[in-house]
C-alpha positions as CSV (number, residue, x, y, z in Angstrom):
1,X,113.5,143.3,94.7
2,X,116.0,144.0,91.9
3,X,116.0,147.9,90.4
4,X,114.3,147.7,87.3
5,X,115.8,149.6,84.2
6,X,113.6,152.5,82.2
7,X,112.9,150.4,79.5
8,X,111.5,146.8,82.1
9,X,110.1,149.4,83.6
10,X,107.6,151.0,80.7
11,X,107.3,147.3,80.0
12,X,105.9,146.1,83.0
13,X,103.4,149.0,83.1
14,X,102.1,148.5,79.9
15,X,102.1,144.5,81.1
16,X,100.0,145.9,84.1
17,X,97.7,148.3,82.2
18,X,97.1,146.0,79.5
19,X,95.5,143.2,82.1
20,X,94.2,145.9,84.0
21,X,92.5,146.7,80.5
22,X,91.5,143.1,79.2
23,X,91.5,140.7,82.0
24,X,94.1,139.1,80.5
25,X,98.1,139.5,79.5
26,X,99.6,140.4,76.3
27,X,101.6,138.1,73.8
28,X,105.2,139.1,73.6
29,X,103.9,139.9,69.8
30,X,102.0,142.8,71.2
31,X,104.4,143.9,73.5
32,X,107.2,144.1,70.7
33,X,104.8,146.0,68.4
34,X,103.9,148.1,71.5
35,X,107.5,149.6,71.7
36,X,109.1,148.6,68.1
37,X,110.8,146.1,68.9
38,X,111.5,142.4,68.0
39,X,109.2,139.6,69.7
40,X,113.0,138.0,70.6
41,X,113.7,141.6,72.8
42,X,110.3,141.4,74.4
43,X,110.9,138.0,75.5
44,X,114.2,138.9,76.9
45,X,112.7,141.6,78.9
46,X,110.1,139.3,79.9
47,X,112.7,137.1,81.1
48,X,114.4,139.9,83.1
49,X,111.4,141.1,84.6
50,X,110.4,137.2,85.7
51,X,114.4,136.8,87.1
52,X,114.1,140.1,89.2
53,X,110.5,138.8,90.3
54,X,108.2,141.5,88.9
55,X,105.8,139.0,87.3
56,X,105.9,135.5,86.4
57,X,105.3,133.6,83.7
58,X,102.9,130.1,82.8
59,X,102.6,128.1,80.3
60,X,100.3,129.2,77.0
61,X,100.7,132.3,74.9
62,X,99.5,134.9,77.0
63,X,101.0,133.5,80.1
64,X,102.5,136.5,82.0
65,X,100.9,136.9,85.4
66,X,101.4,139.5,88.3
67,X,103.0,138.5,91.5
């Protein structure tokens, strides 16, 4: 697997904590508030986490899962 950067990183362990937490995954809303950033940035590190095979992704609004 690809190296993840600081920031995909923090952002796949709130991803992980956060179902860990609630049975169920975040919308990229939450994740953007999370860190203070847009929903488009969240999506894009979504994206990058899904490309270097960290999670992957469905279809519906909280569709991020763990591989």
């Amino acid at each position: 697997m690809t190296n993840l950067t600081a920031r995909e990183d923090e952002v796949l362990a709130y991803i992980l904590g956060y179902i860990s937490d609630n049975n169920y995954s975040p919308m990229l809303r939450e994740i953007a508030m999370k860190f203070g950033f847009t929903k488009m940035r969240a999506s894009q590190l979504v994206d990058s986490l899904v490309r270097k095979g960290r999670i992957r992704k469905t279809s519906g609004y909280r569709g991020i899962r763990i591989k």
